[in-house]
MITIVO-475030 format. One record per residue (C-alpha): x, y, z; residue number from 1. Coordinates in Angstrom, 3 decimals, decimal comma. Layout:
X / Y / Z / NUM
...
END
This chain:
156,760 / 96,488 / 146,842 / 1
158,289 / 99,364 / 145,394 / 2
160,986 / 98,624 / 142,282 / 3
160,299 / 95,373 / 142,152 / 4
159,423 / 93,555 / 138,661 / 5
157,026 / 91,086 / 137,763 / 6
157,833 / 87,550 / 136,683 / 7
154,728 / 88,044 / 134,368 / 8
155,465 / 90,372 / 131,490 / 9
153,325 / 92,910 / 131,146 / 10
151,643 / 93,537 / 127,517 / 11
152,765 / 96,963 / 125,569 / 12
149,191 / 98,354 / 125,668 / 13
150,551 / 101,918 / 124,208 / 14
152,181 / 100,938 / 121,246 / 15
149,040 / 99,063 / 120,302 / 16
146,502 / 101,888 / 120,915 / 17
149,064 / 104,451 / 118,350 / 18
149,041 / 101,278 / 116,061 / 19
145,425 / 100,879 / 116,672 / 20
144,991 / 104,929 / 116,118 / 21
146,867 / 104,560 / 112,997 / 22
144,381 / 102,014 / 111,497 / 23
141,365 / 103,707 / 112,224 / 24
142,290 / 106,864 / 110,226 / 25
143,316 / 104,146 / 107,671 / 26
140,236 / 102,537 / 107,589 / 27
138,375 / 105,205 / 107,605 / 28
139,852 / 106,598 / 104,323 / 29
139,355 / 103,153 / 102,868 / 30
136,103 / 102,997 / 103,858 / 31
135,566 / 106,673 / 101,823 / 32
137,151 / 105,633 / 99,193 / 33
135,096 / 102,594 / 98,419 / 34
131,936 / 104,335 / 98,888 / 35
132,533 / 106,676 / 96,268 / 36
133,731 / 103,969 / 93,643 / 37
132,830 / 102,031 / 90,430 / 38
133,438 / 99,993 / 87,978 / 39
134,382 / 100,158 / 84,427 / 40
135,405 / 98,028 / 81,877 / 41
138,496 / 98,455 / 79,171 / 42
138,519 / 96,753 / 75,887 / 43
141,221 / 95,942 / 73,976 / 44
139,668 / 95,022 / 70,562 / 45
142,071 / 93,983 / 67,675 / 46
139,783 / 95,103 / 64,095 / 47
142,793 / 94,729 / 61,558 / 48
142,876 / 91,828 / 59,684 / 49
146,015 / 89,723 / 61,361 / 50
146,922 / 88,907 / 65,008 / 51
148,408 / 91,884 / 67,005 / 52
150,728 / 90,665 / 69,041 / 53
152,737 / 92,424 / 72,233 / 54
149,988 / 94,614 / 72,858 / 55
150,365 / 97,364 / 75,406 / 56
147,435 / 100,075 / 76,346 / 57
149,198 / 102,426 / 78,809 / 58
146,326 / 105,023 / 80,623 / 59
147,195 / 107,864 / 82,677 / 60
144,888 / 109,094 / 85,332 / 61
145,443 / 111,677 / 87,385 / 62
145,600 / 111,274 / 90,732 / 63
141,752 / 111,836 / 91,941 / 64
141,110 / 108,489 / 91,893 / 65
142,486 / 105,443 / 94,055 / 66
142,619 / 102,144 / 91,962 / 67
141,182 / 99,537 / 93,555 / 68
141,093 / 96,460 / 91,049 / 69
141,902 / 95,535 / 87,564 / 70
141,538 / 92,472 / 86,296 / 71
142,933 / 89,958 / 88,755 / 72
145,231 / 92,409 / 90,215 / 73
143,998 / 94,250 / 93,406 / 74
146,029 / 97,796 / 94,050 / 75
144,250 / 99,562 / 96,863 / 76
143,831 / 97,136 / 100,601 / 77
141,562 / 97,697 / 103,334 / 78
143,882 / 97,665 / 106,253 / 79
144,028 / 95,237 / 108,152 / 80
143,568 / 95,412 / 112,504 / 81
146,579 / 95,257 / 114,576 / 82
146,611 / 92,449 / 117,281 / 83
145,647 / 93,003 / 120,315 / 84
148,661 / 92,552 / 123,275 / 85
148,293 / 89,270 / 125,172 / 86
149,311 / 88,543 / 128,508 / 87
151,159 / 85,245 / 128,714 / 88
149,794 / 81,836 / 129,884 / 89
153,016 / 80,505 / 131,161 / 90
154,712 / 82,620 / 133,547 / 91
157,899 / 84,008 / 132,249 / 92
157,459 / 82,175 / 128,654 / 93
156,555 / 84,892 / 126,091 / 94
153,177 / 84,466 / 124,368 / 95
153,888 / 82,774 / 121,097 / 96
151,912 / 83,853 / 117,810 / 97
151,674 / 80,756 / 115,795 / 98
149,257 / 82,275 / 113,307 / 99
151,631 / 85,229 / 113,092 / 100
154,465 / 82,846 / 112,826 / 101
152,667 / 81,059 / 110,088 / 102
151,735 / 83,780 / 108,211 / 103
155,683 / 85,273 / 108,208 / 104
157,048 / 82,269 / 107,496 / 105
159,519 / 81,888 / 104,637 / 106
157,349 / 78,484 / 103,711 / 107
154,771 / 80,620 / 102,823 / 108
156,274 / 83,208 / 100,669 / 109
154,405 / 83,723 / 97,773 / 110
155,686 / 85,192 / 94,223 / 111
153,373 / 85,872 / 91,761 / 112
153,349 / 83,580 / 88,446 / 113
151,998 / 85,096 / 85,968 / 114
150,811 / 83,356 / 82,489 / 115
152,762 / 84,293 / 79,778 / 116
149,946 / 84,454 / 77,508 / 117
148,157 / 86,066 / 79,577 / 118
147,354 / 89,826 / 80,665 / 119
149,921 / 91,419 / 82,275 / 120
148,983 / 94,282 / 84,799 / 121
150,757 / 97,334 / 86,665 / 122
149,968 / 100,031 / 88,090 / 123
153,054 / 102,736 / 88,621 / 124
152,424 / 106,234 / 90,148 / 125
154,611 / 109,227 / 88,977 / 126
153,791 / 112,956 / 90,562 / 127
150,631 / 114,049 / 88,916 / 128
149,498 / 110,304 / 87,886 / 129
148,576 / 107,124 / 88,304 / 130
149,707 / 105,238 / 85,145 / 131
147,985 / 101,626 / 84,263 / 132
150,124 / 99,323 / 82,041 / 133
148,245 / 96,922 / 80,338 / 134
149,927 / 94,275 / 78,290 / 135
148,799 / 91,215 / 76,117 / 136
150,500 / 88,630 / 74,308 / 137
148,408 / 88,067 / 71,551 / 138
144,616 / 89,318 / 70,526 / 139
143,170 / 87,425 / 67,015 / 140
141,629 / 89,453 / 64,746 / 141
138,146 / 90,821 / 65,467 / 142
138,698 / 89,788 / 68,741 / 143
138,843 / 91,700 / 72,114 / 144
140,374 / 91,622 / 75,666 / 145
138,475 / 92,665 / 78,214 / 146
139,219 / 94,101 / 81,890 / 147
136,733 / 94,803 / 84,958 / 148
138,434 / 98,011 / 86,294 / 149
137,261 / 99,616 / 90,165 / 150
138,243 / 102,408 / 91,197 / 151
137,634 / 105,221 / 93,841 / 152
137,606 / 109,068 / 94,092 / 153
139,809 / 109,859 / 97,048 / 154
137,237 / 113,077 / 97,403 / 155
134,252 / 114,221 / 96,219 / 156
136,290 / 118,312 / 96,073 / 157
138,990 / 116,505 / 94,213 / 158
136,491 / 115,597 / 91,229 / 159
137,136 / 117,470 / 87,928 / 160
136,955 / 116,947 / 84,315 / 161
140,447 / 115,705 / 82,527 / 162
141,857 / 113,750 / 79,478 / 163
142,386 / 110,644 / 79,523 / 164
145,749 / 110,136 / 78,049 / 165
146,704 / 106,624 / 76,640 / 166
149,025 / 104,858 / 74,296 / 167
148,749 / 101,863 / 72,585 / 168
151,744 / 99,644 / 71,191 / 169
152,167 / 96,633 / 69,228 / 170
155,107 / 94,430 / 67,917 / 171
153,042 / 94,182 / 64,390 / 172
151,659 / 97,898 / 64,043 / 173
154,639 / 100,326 / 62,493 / 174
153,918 / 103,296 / 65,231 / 175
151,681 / 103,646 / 68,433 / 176
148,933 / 105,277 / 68,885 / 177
148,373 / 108,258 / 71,438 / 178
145,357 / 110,199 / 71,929 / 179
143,264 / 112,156 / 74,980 / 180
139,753 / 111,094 / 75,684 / 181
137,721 / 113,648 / 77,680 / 182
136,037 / 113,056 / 80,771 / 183
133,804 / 115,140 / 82,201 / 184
132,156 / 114,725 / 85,515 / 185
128,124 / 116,572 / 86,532 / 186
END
């Protein structure tokens, strides 16, 4: 029967295969990404003789490189696969997503505590750079904080030799420090 419609609703198959498109090229720059990574560690080591307290070690990278994790903070994501279009099980009822529903629900809204002794980490991104903030409450003296850092060249063409710019700040030390160190990549 022509211009008739079905009481069963028929699933949006296009939408999914340009969401579904989408992902791949996603995933497949993820998936780049994380093969040319690694790790490194920062230290924040306090050698004076008192506490330092308020500490902040701000680093500027430039943008070759796609952060993955510092510390307990995770700043790059694998995307994740779009769902599949169902048809629906009762007639004219639309197929409900529970675990979609769950997942969006207000109940499950999570803000981030973070310890106020604790590290605190950001990352911010300005045109040329990718700027990590890293701040402490307090570090004893002759004591150190340490952070697992991962990160990722977005490509291998991309990879030159810069200076690493970084500040440090503290409530107890009468001016920051700034300074460049080189790296150089073979």
């Amino acid at each position: 029967m022509q211009g008739t419609t079905s009481i069963f609703p028929r699933p949006n198959y296009s939408i999914y295969r340009l969401e579904l498109s989408e992902w791949i090229k996603k995933y497949d720059e993820a998936k780049k990404v994380l093969s040319r990574s690694f790790d490194f560690r920062l230290h924040i080591k306090n050698s004076g003789g008192l506490p330092a307290e308020n500490i902040t070690l701000c680093l500027k990278f430039p943008r070759i490189f796609q952060f993955i994790q510092c510390g307990n903070i995770h700043y790059g994501e694998i995307p994740t696969i779009p769902q599949k279009p169902e048809f629906s099980n009762h007639g004219i009822m639309p197929m409900i997503n529970f675990e979609a529903l769950r997942k969006n629900s207000l109940s499950n809204l999570t803000i981030p505590i973070h310890n106020i002794h604790g590290p605190w980490i950001e990352f911010n991104e300005d045109d040329n750079n990718i700027v990590l903030e890293i701040s402490v409450k307090k570090i004893k003296h002759h004591l150190h904080e340490s952070f697992k850092c991962t990160a990722g060249l977005l490509s291998l063409e991309q990879a030159h030799s810069f200076k690493l710019e970084y500040v440090i700040m503290a409530d107890n030390m009468p001016q920051k420090i700034e300074g460049k160190i080189p790296v150089i990549f073979n």
